[in-house]
Backbone as JSON Lines, residues from 0, in Angstrom:
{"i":0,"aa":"X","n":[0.84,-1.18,0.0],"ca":[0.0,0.0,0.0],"c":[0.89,1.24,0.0]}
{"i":1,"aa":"X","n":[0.77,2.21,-0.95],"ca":[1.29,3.34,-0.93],"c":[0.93,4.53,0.22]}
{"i":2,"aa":"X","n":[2.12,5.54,0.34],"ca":[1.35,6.16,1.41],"c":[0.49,7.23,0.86]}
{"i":3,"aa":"X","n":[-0.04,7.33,-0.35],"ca":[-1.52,7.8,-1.12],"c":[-2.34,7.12,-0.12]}
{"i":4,"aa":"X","n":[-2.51,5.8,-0.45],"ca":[-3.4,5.03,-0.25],"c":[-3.79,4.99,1.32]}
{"i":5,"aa":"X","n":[-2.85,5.21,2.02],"ca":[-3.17,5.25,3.49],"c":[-3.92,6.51,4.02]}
{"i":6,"aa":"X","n":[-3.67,7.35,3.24],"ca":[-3.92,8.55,3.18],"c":[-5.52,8.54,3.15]}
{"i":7,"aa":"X","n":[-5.91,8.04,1.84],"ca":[-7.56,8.13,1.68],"c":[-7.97,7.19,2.54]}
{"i":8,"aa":"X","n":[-7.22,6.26,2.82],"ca":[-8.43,5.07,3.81],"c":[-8.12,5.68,5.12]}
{"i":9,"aa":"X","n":[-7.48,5.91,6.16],"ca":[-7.21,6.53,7.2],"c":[-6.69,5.32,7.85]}
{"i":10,"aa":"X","n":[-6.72,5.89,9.1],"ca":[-6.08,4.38,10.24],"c":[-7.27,4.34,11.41]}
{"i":11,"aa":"X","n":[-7.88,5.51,11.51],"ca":[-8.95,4.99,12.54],"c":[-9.91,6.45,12.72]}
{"i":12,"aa":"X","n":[-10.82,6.42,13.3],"ca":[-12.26,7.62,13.51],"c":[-11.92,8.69,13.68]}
{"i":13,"aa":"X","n":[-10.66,9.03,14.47],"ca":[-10.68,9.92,15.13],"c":[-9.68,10.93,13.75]}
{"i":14,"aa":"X","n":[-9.93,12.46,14.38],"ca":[-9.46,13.62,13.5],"c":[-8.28,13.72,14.3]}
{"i":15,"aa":"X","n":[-7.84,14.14,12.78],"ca":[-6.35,15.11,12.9],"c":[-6.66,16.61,13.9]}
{"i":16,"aa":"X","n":[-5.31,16.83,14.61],"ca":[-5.46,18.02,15.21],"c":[-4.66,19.13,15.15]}
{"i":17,"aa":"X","n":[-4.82,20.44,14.59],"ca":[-4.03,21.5,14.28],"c":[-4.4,22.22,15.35]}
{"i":18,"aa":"X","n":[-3.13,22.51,16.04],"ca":[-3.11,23.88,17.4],"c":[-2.29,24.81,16.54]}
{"i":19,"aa":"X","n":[-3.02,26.25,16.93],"ca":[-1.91,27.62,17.22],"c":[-2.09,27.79,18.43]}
{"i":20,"aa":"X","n":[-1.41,27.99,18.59],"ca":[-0.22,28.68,20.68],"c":[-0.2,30.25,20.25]}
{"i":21,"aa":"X","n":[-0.56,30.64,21.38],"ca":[-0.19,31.82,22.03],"c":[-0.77,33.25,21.19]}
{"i":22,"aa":"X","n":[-2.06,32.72,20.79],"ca":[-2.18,33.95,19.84],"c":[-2.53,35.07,20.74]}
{"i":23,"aa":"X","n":[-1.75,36.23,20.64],"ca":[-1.85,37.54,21.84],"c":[-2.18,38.88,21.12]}
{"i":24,"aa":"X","n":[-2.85,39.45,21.67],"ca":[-3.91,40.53,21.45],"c":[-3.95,41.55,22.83]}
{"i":25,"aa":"X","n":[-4.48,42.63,22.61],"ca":[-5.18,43.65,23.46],"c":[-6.58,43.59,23.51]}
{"i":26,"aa":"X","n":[-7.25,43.37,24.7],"ca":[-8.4,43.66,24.48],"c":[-9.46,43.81,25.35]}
{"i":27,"aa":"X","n":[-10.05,44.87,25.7],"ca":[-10.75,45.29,26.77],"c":[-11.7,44.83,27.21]}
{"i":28,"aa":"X","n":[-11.58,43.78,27.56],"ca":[-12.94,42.8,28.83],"c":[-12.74,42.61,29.87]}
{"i":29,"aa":"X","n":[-13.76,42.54,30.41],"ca":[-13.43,42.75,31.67],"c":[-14.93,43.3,32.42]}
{"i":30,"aa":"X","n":[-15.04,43.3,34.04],"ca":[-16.28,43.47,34.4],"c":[-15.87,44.84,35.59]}
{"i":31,"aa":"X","n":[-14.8,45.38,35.54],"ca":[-14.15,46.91,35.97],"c":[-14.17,47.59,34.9]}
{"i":32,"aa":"X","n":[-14.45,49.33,35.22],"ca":[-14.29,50.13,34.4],"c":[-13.14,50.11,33.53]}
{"i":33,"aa":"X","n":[-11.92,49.72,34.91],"ca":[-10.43,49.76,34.34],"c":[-10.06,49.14,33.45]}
{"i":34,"aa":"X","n":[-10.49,48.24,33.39],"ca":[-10.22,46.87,32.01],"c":[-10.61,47.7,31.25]}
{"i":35,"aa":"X","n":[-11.72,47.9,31.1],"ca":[-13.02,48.38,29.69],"c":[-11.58,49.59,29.42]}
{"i":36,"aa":"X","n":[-11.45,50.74,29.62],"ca":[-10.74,51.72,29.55],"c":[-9.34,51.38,29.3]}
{"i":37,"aa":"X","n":[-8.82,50.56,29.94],"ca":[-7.21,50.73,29.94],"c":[-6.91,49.4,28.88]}
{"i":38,"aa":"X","n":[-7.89,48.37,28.99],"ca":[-7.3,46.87,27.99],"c":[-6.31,46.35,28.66]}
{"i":39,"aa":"X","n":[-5.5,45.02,28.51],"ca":[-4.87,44.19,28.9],"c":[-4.4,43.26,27.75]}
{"i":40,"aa":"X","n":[-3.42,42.64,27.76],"ca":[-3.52,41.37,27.12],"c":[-4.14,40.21,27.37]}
{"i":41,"aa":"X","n":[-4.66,39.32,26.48],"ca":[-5.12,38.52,26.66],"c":[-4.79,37.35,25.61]}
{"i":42,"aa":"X","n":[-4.6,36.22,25.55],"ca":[-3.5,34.98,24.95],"c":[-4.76,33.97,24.86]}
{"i":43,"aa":"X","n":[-4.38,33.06,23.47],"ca":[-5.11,32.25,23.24],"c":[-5.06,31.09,22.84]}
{"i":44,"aa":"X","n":[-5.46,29.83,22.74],"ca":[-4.82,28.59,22.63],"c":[-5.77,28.13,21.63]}
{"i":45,"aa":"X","n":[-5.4,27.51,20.37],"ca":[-6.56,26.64,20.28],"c":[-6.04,25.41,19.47]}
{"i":46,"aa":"X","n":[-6.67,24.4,19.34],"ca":[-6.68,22.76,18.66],"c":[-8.05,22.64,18.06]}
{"i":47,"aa":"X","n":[-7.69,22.32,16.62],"ca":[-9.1,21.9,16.13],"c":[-8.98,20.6,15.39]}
{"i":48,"aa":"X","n":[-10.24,19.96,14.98],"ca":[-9.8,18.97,14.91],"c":[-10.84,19.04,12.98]}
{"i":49,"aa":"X","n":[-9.47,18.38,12.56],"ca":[-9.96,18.23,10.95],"c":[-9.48,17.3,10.2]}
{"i":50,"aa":"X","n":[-9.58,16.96,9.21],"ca":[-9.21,15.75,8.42],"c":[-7.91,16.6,7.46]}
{"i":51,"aa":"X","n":[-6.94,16.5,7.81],"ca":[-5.91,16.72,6.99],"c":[-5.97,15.79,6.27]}
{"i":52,"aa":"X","n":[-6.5,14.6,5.51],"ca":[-6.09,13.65,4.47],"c":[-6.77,14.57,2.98]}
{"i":53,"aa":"X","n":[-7.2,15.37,2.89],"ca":[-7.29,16.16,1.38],"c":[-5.97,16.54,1.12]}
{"i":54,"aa":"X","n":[-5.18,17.7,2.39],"ca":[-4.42,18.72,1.94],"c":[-3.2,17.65,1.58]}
{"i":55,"aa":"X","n":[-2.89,16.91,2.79],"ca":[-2.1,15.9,2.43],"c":[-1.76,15.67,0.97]}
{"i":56,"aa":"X","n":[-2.95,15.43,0.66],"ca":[-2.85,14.92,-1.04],"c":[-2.54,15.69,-2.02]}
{"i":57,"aa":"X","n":[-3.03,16.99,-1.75],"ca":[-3.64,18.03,-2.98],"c":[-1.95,18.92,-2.29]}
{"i":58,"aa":"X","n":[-1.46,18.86,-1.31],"ca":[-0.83,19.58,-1.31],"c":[-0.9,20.95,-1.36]}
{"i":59,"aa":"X","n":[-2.39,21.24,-1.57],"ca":[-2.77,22.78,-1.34],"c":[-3.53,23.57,-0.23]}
{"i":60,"aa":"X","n":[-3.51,24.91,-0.16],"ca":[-4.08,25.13,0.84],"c":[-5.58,25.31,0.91]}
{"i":61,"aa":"X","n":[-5.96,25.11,-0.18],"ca":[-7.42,25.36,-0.6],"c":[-8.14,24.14,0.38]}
{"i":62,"aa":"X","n":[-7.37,23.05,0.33],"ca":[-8.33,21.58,1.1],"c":[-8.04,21.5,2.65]}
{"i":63,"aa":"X","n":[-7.31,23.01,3.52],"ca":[-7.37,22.63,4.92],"c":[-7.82,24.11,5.71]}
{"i":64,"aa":"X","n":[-7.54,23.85,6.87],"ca":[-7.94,25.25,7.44],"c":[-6.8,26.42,7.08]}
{"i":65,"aa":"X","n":[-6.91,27.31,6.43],"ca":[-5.4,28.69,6.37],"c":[-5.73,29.16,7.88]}
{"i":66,"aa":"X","n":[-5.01,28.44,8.8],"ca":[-4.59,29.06,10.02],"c":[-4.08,30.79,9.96]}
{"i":67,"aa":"X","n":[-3.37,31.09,9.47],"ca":[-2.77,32.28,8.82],"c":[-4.53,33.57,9.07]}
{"i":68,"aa":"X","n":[-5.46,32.95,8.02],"ca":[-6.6,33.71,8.2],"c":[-7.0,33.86,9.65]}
{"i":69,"aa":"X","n":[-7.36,32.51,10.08],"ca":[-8.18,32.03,11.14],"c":[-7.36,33.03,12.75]}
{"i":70,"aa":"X","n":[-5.93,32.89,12.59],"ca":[-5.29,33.84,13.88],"c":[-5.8,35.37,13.37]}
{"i":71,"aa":"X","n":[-5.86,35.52,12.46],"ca":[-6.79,37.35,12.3],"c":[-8.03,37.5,12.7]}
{"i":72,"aa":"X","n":[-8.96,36.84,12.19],"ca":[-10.13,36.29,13.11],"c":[-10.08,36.4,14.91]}
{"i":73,"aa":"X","n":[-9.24,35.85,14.92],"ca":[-9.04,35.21,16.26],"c":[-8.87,37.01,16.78]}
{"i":74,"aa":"X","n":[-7.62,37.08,16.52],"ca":[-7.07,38.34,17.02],"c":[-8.03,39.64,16.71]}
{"i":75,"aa":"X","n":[-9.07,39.84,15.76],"ca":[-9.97,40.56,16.17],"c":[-10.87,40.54,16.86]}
{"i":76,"aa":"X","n":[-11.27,39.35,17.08],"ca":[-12.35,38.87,18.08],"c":[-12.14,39.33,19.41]}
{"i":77,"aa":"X","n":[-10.46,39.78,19.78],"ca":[-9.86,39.78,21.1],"c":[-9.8,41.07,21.27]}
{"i":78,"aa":"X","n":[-9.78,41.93,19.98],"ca":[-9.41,43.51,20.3],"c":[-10.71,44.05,19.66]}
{"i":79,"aa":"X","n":[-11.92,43.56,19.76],"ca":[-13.1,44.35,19.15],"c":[-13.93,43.82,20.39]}
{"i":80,"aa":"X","n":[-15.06,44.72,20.26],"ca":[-16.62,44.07,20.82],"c":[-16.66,43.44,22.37]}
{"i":81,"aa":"X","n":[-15.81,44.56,23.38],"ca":[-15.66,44.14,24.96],"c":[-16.79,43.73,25.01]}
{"i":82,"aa":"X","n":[-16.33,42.27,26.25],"ca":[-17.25,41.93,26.76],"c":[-16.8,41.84,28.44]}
{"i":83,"aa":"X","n":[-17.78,41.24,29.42],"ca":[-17.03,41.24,30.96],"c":[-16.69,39.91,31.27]}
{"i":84,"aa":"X","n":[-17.35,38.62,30.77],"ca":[-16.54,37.58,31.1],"c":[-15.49,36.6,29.91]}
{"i":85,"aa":"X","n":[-14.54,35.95,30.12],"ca":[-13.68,35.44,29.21],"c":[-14.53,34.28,28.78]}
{"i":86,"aa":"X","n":[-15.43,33.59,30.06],"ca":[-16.23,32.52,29.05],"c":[-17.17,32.87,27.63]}
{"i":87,"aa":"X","n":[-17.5,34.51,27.59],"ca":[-18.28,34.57,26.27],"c":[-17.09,34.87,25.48]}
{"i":88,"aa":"X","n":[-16.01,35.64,25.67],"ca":[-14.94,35.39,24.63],"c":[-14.42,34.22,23.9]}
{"i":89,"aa":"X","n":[-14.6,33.41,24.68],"ca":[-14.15,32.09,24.92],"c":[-14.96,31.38,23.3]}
{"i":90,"aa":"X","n":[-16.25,31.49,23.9],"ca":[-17.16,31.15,22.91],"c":[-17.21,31.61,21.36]}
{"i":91,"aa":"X","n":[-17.04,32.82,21.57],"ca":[-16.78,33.87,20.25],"c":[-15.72,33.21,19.49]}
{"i":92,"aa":"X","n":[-14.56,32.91,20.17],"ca":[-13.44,32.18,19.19],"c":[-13.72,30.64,18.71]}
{"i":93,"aa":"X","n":[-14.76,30.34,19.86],"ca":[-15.2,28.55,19.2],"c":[-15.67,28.99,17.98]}
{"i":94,"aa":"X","n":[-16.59,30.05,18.18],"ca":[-17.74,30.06,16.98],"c":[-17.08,30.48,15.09]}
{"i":95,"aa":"X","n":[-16.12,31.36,15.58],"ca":[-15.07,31.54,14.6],"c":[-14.75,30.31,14.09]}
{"i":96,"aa":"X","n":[-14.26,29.37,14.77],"ca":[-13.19,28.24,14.64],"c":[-14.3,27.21,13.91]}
{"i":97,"aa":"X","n":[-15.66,27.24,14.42],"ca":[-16.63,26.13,13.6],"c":[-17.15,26.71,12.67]}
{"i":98,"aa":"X","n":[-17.1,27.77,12.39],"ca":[-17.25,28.79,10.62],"c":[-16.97,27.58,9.38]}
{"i":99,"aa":"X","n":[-16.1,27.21,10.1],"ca":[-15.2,26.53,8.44],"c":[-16.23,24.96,8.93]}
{"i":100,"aa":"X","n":[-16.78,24.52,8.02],"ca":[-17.14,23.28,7.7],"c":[-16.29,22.1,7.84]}
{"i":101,"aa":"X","n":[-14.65,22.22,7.9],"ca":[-14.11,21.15,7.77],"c":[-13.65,20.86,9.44]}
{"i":102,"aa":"X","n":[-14.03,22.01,9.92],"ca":[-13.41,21.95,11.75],"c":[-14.69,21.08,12.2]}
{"i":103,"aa":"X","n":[-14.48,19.72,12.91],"ca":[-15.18,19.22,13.41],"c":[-15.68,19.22,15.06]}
{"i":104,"aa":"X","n":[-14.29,20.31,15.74],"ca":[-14.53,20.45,16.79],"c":[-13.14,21.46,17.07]}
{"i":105,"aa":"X","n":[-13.51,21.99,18.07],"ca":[-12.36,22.69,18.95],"c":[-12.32,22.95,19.87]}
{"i":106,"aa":"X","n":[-11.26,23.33,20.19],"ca":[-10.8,22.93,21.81],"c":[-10.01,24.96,22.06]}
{"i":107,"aa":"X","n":[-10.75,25.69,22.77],"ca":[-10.03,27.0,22.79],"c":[-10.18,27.14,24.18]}
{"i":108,"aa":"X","n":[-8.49,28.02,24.75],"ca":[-8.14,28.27,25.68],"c":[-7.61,29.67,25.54]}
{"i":109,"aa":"X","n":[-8.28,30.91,27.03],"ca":[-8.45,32.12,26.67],"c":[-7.56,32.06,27.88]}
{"i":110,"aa":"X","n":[-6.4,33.09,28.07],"ca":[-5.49,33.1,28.87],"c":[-5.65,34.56,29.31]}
{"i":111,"aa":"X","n":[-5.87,34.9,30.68],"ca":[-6.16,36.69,31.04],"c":[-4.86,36.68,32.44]}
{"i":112,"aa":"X","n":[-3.65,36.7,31.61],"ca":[-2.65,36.7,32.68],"c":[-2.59,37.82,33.44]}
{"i":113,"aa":"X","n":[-3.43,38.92,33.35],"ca":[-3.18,40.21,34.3],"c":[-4.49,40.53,34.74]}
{"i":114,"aa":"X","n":[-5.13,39.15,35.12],"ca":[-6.68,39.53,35.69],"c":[-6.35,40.52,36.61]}
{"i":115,"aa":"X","n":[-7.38,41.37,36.97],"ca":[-7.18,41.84,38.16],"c":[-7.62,41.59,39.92]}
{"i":116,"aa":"X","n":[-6.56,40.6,40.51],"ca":[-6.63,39.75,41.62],"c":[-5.42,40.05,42.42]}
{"i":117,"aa":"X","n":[-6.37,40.17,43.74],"ca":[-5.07,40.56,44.63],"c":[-4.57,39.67,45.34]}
{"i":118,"aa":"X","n":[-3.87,39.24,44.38],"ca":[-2.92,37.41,44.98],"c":[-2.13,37.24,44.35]}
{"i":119,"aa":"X","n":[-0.86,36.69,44.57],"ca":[0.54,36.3,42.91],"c":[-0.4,35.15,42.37]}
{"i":120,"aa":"X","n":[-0.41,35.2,41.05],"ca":[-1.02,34.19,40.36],"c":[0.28,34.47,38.97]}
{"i":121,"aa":"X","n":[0.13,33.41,38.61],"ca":[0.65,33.52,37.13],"c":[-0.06,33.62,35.69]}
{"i":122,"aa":"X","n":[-1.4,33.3,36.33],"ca":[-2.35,33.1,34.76],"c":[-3.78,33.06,35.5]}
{"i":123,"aa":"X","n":[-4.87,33.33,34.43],"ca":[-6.25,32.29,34.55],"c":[-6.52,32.31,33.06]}
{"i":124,"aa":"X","n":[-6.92,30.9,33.56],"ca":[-7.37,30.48,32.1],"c":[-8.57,29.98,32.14]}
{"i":125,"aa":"X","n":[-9.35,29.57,31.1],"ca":[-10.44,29.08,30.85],"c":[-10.35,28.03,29.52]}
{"i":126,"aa":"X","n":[-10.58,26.99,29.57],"ca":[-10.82,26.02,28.61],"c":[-12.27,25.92,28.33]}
{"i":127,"aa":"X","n":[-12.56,25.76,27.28],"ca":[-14.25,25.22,26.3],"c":[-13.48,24.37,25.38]}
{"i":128,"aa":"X","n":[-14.58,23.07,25.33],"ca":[-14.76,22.44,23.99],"c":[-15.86,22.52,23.28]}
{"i":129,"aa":"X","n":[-16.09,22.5,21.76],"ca":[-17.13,23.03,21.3],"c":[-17.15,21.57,19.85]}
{"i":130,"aa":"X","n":[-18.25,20.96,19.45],"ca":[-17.87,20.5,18.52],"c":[-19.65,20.52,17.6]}
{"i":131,"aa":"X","n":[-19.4,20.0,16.68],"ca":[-20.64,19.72,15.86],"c":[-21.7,19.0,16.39]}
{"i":132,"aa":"X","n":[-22.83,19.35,16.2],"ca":[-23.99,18.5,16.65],"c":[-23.85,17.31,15.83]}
């Protein structure tokens, strides 16, 4: 069997998974005036899950997700349209991420390393998974 051939038959159910790390932005959410006004960074994680066996083949970018687009997306989603909690941000980037028909699910993590908390912390994060009905 060629590795064409492995290609179209697969090896088992489950999807391929493409992460971008660390996509970072400004963006004013938050449930203080100060956030809304001043902004913060805020960092983003995500894994989606898709069938890379087209691009594989075709070698083009037309048959997978252009990540490239999808982090602009992302990154406006983060610096437009405050909201006060990171779980509806959270959501906003699933909903981006299931736009494309070939994303069967995703997995996004919203990182607000300069919450405002009066304790040493290093991060908060929030994880959602989101996938197709």
């Amino acid at each position: 069997m060629t590795t064409d051939d492995h290609l179209r038959v697969g090896v088992c159910g489950r999807s391929d998974r493409l992460c971008v790390l660390g996509i970072e932005a400004v963006g004013h959410h938050g449930v203080f005036d100060f956030e809304r006004r001043d902004g913060q960074v805020f960092k983003v994680d995500l894994s989606l899950g898709i069938d890379t066996r087209p691009a594989a083949l075709s070698d083009d970018l037309q048959d997978t997700v252009d990540y490239g687009s999808l982090v602009t997306a992302v990154t406006l989603a983060i610096e437009h349209d405050p909201v006060d909690l990171i779980e509806k941000l959270a959501q906003r980037i699933a909903d981006i991420c299931l736009a494309d028909p070939r994303v069967e699910w995703t997995e996004v993590t919203v990182h607000k390393p300069d919450a405002p908390i009066e304790a040493t912390f290093s991060d908060v994060a929030l994880t959602i998974h989101r996938s197709r009905p």
